[in-house]
N, C-alpha and C positions, 0 to 999 in steps of 0.2 A: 525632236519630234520622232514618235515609231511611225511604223508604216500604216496607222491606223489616222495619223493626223493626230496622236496626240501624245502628250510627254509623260514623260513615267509616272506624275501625279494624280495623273486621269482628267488632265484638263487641255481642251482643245488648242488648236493654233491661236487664238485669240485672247488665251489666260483664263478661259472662262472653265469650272468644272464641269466634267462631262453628267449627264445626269440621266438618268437609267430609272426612276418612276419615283413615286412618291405621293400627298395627297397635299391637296391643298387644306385651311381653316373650314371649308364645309364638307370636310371629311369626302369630295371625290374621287376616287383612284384615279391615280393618275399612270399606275403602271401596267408599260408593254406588252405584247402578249409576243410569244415565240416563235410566231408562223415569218414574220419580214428576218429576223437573225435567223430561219435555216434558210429564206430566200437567198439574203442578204441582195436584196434589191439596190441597187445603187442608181445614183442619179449628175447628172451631166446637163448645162447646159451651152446650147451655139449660136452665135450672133450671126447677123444675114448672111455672112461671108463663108459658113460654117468651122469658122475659130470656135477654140472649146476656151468660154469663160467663165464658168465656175465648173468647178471638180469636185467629187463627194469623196470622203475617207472612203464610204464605201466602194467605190469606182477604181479608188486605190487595189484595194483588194483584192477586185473583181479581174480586172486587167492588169494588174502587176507597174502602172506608169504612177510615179507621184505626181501630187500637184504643180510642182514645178516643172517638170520634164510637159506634163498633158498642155496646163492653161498656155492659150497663146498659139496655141500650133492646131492645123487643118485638123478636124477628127480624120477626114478620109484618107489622108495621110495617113496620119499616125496608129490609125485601128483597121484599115481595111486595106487588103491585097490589093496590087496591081488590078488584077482581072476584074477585078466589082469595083471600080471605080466609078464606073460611067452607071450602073446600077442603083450606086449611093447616092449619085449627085441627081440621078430622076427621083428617087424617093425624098430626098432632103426637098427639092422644089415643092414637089406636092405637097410638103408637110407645111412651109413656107408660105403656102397656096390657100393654108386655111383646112387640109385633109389630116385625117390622124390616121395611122399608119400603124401595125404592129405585130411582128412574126419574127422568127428564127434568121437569124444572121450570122456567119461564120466572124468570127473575128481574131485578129491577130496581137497577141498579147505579146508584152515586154518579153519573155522567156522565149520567144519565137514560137511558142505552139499559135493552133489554128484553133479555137474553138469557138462551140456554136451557143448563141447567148439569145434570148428571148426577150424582144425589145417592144417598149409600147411608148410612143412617139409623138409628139400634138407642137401644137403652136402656143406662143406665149406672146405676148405684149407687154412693155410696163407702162409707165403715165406720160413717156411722152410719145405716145404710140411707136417706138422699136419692136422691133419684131424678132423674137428668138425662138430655138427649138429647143423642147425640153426631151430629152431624152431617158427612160427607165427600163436597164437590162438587168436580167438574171442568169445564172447558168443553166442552159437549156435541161441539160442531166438533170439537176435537179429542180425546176420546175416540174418535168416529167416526174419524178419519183413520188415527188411528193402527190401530183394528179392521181398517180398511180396508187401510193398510201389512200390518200382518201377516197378514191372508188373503192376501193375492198374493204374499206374500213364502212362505208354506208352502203355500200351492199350487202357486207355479214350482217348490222346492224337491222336492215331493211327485212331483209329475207328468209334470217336464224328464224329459227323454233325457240328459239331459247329467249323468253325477257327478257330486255334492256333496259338501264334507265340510267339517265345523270342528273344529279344532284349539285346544286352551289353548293358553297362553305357556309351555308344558310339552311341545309340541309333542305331547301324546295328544288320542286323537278324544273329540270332545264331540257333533258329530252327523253323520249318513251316510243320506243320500238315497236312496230302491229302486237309483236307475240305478246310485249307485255301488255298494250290496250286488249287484247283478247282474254289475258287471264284476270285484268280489272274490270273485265265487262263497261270501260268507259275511253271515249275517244282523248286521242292527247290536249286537245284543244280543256280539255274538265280536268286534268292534272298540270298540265305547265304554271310554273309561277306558284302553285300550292303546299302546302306542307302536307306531311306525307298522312298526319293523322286527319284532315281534312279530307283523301281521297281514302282512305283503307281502316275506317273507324273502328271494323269489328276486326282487324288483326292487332297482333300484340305491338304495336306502334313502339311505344319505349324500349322494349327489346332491339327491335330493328335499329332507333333510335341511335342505342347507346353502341351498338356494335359499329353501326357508320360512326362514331363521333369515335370511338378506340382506335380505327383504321385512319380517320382522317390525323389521328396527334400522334399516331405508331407510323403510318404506313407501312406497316404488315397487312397483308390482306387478311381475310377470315374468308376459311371455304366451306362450303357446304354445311353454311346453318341453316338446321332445320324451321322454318315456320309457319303456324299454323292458323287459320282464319278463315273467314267468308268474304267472295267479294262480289260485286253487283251481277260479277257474269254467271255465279250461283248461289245464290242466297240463302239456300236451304241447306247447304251442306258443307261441311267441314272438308277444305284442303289442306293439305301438307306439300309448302313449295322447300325444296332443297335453293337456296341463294348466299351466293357470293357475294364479296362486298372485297372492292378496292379503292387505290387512292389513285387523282390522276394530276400529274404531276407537268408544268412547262416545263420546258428543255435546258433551265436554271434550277430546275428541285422543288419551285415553290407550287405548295398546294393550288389546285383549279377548279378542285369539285370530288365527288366521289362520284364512283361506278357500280352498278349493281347489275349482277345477272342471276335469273328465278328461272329454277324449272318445276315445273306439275311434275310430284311422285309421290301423287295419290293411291295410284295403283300402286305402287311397286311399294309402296309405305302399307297399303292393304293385304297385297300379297306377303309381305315379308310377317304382318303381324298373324294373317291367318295359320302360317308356313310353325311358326313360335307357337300357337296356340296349338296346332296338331300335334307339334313336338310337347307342349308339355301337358296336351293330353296322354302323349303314351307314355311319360314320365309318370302320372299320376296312377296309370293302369298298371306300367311295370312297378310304381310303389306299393299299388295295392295288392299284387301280387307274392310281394314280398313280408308286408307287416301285419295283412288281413289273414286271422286262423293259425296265430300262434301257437295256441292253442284250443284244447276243445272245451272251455270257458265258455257258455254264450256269452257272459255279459262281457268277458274281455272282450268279443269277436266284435260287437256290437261296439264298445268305445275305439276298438281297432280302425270300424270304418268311418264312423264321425269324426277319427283323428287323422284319416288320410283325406276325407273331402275336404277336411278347416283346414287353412284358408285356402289353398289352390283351387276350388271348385264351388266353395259359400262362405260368406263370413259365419252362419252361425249351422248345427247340426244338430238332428234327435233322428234317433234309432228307437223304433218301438217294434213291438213283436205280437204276436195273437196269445192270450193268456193261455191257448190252449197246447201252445208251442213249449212252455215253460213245463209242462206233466210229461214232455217226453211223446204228446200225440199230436195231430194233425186233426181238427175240429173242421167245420163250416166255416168261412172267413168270416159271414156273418150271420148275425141271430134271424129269428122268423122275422123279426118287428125291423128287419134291414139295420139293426143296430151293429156295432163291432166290439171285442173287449181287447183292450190293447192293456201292454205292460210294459213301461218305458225301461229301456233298459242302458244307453247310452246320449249325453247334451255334452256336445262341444262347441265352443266358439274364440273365434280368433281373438278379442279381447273381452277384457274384464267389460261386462255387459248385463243390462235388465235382464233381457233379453232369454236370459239362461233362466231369470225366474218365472218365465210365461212358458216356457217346458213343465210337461210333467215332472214331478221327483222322480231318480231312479228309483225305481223299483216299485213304482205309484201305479193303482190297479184304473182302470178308467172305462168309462164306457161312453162311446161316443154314438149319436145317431147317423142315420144313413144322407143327413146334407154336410157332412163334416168331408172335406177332403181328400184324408187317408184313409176313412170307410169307402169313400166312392172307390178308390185307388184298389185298395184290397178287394171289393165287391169285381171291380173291373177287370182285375191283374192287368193293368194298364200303370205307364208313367202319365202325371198331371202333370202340365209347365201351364205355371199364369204369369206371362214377362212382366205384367203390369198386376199390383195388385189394388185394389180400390178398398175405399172402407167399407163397403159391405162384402167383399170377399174375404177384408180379413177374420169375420165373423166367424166364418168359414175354414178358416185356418187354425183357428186361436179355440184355445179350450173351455173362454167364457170372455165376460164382457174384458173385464179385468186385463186379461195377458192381451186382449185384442190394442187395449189403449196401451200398454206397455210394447207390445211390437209397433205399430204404431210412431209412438215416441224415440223409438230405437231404429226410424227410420227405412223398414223393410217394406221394399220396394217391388221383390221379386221374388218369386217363390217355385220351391217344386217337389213335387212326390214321388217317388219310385217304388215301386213293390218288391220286399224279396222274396222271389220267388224261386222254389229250387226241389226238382223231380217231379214238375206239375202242381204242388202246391204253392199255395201262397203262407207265406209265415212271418209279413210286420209288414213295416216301411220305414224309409229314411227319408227325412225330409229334411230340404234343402232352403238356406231364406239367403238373402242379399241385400246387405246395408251399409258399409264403408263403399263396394265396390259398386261404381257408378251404373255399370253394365245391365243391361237386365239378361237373366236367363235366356239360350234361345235355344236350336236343337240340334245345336252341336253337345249343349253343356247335357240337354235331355238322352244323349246320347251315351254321354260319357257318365252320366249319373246309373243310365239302365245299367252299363257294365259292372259298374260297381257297386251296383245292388245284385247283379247275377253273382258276382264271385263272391261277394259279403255272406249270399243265400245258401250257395254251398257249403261255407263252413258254418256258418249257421247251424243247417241242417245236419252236418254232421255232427255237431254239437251237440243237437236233439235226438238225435239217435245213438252218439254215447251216453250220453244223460239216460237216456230209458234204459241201454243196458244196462250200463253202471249201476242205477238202480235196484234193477231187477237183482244182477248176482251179490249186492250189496245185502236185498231184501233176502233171498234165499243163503247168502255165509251168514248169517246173525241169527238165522232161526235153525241153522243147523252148531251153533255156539253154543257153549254153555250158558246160563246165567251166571247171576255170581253164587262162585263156589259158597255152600254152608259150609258150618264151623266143622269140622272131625277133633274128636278125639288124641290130643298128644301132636297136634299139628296144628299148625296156622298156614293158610292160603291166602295169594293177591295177585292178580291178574287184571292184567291190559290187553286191547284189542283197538288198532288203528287200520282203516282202510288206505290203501293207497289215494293220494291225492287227483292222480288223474286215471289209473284204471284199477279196478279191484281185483285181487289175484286168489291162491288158493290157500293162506296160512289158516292155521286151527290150533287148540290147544284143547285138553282137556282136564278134568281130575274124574278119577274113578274109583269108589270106594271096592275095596276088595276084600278077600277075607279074614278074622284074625285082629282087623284095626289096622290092616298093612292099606295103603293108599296108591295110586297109580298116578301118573304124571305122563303126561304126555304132548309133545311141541311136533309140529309139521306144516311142511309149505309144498304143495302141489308143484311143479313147474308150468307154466301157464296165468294169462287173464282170462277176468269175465266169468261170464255163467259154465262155459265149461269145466275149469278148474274149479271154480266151488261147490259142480257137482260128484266132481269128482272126491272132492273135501269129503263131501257129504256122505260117502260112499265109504272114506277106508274110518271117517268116523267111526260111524255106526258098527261098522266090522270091526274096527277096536274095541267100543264097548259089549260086543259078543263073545272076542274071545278074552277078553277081561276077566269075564265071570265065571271063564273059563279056570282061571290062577294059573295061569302058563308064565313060565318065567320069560323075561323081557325079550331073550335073541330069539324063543318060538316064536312070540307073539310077532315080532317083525316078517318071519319067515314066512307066515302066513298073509300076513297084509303082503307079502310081496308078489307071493301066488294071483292073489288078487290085484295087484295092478298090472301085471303082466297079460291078466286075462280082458283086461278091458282096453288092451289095445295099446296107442304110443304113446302113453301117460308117463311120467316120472316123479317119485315125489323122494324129498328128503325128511328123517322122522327121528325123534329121542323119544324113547320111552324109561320112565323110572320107576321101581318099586319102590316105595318106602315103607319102612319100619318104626315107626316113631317109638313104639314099646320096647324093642330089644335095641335099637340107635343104629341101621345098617338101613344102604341102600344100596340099589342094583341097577346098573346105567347099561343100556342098547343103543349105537347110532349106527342109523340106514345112512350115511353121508350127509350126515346134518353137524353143523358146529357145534363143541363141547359146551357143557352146561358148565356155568360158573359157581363154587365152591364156599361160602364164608365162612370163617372159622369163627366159635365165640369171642377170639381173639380179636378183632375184625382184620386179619389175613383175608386175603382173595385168591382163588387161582384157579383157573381153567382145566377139568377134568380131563385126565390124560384117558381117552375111550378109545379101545384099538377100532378103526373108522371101516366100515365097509362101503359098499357100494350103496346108492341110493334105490330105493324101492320100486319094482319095474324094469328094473336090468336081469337079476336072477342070476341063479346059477352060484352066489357065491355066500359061503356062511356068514351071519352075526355072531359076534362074540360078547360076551357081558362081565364087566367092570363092578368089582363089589368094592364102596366102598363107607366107612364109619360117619357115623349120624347123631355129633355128639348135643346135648343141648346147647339150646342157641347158634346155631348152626342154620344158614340159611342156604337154600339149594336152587339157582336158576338159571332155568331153561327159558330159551326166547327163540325168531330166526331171526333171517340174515338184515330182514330190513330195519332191525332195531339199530342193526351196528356196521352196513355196508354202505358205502358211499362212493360216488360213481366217480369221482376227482382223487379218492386219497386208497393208499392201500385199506384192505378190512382188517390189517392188522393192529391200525391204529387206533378202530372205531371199534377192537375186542380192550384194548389197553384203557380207552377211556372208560366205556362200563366197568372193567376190572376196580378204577379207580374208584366209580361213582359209588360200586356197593361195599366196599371195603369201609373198614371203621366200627364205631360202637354198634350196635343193632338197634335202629330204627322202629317205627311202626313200618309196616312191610304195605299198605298204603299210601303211606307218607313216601317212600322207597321206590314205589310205582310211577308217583307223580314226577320225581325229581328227575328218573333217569329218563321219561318221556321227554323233561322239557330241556335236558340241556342236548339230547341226542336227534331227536327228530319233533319236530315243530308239523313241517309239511312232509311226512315220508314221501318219496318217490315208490316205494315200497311199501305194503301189508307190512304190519308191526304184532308181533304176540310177543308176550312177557307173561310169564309164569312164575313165581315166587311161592316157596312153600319150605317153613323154618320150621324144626322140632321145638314143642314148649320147652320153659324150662319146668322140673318138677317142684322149685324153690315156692 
């Protein structure tokens, strides 16, 4: 036998196995719970005489005496001091007497300690009326602790902020803390004994479910999952509880229930999301800052800002503009009749959608009346926000019935306008819809929409006012151009002319018949954009063709154009002038600090004129010199500038190598010759382009 009363088998002093829980045939449990093994309560009992005849293993335990040394002998002997003797024997009478008795008693165990054991005491009888005392001690210590355990354990429970609740292995409530009746808006008495989607119907129940049912077969807890619902104590509005989920275990490991604790972080789940949406408001400001006016493209500027609002700010975007923005002016925003003419110039949308086909077409001319939206918008220079749209607003919205029932079906929900407006004008709007994203517009987004209709507005604008320049000194270099060269005598001409793509600068070319049948040629590029350089074009033109008529050989004639740009101020231009002779077969080359004119032989050799180079036109002070060289037939001669053959990535010595290449060979039509070297050299110049070709016949 161990000290527990029983033998290594696990079966008591009577042969019988010890047995520790189990169920019967109607599935009752039958097993212990863990609170008497941390008491370890034991039990004694004493006949009149107060002999101790029966002894419990646990008494064993408690007091260190076995069954045999205890039954048989005085307890107050054998458990209590001298000094409480006379103590024991009044309390034993009274207990004898029919009184039940029960407090803290010091007691003297086998080991000689003195300890204090918390006893509760009564009278017994059995069938032939004897009388004995049953006696039930524990150790005081821990009796106290455990007291101690469970007051703080039902006072946090009690008095926490924080919801509580336990759960069976049935997953229904067994208990529920004030905080958590307060966030269910229902007292515990409407949750005990319930399942949980019985009490919290509109939270995601299964979720919760399935995380209690992982913790209870893991026991790992799960902390701080988020979950979201309405419950009776608010019914209109959506919380977000942060809750924990544990397992709770007897003092043998086996499961007893789950534990949940829920806290409200509503706010702080509102503040965090407001906190994310300012931050990626100014993600969306410093993106449009960065991709909006790439260039000064309107329509690019326009697809710039419908690709920075999709999708961070709408699922779907259109950018229109005032027709009158497109000429380069600034018109009325709208007609007498309150009408507006808009010109769509940008649709973006986050997916492949109807949606994009209830937009205008790019580039579609439109004229809307004064109850349309983005007329009111324009009329107004106001933003419009409608969070909600209705069917007869979409009327309102939509360019006719048609695109109404197609947004509509595309599920736009939310809508809004913004004017761009920029120097005091108004010049389109961008309009904004809302259809995968649940939200509706509100005036944070009307906020962030103005912005990015102000900075869209500016490049816009500056758009339309390169556009009108660009026009202009476009309109004024073409009309101070040649047309196309007539035929002459003993010569063939062909010439190109490309403006720069994004600003117009000062290149020219000319031919001039002289006298004799001799021909002039002529290539130059002002330094400078815009109207002023092409007036300035315009200027040593003309002056060329006066001292032309003149028949001044090539270096005079520069010397004088040079006079003349020096007088007009800090101008600079670089020039080739050629004489030709098609009758006698010679030519006479001048360059102001312009690139050599390329050479073909009938052969079809190439090579770059070797021209002693001076200084460009408008410096002064230093002489031209002039290169005479043979003009045999079939022989072609061309002058061009730099933007035919410069390129901003590679040297310009590569972009003289590949022309070399392109005109070398049999002799072409010199048309034919134009087209070829334009398309494999420049497509989009960043640069003015002149190209001048001019080939002696043959006399065959």
């Amino acid at each position: 036998m161990d000290g527990a009363g029983r033998d290594a088998d696990g079966r008591d002093g009577g042969g019988l196995p010890h047995l520790e829980g189990g169920s019967d045939r109607d599935g009752v449990t039958a097993a212990p719970g863990g609170l008497l093994d941390l008491l370890r309560v034991s039990a004694f009992v004493l006949d009149a005489t107060g002999r101790i005849v029966l002894w419990s293993p646990e008494a064993e335990r408690l007091f260190g005496y076995t069954a045999q040394e205890a039954l048989g002998s005085y307890a107050g002997r054998l458990l209590v001091a001298e000094r409480h003797l006379s103590l024991v024997k009044d309390l034993f009478a009274r207990v004898m007497a029919g009184a039940r008795w029960s407090g803290v008693f010091p007691i003297q165990c086998r080991d000689g300690s003195m300890r204090p054991m918390e006893f509760r005491n009564m009278r017994l009888r059995d069938v032939d009326g004897e009388v004995y005392a049953l006696g039930l001690a524990a150790d005081a210590k821990t009796v106290r602790q455990l007291e101690t355990d469970l007051a703080m354990s039902n006072s946090l429970v009690n008095q926490s902020p924080i919801g509580m609740a336990l759960f069976d292995t049935d997953l229904r409530w067994l208990r529920i803390n004030p905080a958590l009746e307060r966030m269910n808006g229902l007292p515990a008495e409407a949750m005990l004994g319930r399942k949980l989607a019985d009490v919290l119907p509109t939270v995601d129940v299964q979720a919760v479910e399935r995380a209690l049912q992982h913790v209870m077969e893991t026991g790992e807890p799960l902390l701080d999952q988020q979950t979201i619902g309405r419950t009776a104590a608010d019914p209109e509005q959506d919380h977000v509880w942060s809750v924990s989920y544990y397992r709770i275990d007897d003092p043998r490991g086996h499961p007893l229930g789950m534990a949940a604790s829920a806290i409200d972080v509503t706010e702080r789940h509102r503040a965090a999301a407001e906190v994310a949406e300012a931050r990626e408001r100014l993600a969306v400001i410093a993106d449009a800052g960065f991709r909006i006016g790439t260039t000064l493209d309107l329509q690019q500027t326009a697809r710039e800002l419908a690709e920075v609002a999709v999708p961070r700010l709408a699922d779907f975007a259109a950018v229109d503009v005032l027709d009158s923005v497109l000429s380069g002016e600034v018109a009325m925003a709208v007609q007498s009749d309150g009408s507006a003419r808009f010109r769509a110039l940008a649709v973006a949308a986050a997916d492949e959608t109807d949606a994009t086909r209830a937009a205008d077409r790019v580039g579609e001319l439109a004229s809307y009346g004064p109850s349309r939206v983005i007329t009111q918008s324009v009329r107004e220079a106001r933003p419009i926000l409608l969070p909600e749209v209705s069917a007869s607003m979409m009327r309102r919205i939509a360019k006719d019935e048609e695109s109404a029932a197609m947004l509509e079906d595309e599920g736009v929900h939310s809508y809004l306008a913004a004017p761009l407006i920029a120097r005091g004008d108004v010049l389109g709007t961008v309009s904004l819809y809302r259809t995968r994203n649940p939200r509706p517009f509100d005036d944070q987004d009307l906020t962030l929409a103005a912005e990015l209709a102000a900075r869209a507005a500016i490049c816009v604008d500056n758009a339309r006012l390169y556009s009108r320049e660009r026009n202009a000194a476009l309109t004024l270099q073409r009309s101070l151009l040649p047309d196309r060269p007539p035929d002459y005598e003993g010569i063939d001409i062909a010439s190109r002319y490309r403006p720069a793509v994004s600003e117009v600068g000062g290149d020219w070319f000319d031919v001039l018949p002289l006298k004799d049948n001799k021909l002039g040629l002529i290539v130059g590029d002002v330094m400078g954009k815009g109207v002023h350089a092409a007036a300035i074009m315009g200027q040593l033109r003309t002056a060329t063709r006066a001292f032309a008529r003149l028949d001044l050989p090539p270096a005079e004639l520069l010397r004088h154009l040079d006079d003349i740009l020096a007088a007009l101020g800090d101008s600079i231009a670089t020039c080739l002038y050629a004489v030709c002779d098609p009758v006698h077969g010679w030519c006479e080359l001048s360059s102001a600090g312009h690139l050599p004119p390329i050479l073909v032989h009938p052969d079809g050799r190439s090579e770059l004129v070797d021209i002693p180079n001076a200084v460009p036109l408008g410096v002064g002070g230093i002489p031209f010199s002039t290169e005479r060289r043979e003009l045999a037939e079939d022989t072609t001669l061309a002058l061009f500038t730099d933007g035919l053959v410069e390129e901003r990535r590679a040297p310009i010595d590569e972009g003289l190598d590949a022309l070399l290449l392109l005109l070398a060979g049999e002799p072409r039509p010199l048309e034919e010759t134009c087209d070829t070297v334009l398309a494999a050299l420049h497509r989009m110049p960043q640069d003015d382009v002149a190209l001048l070709l001019a080939r002696r016949a043959s006399s065959r």
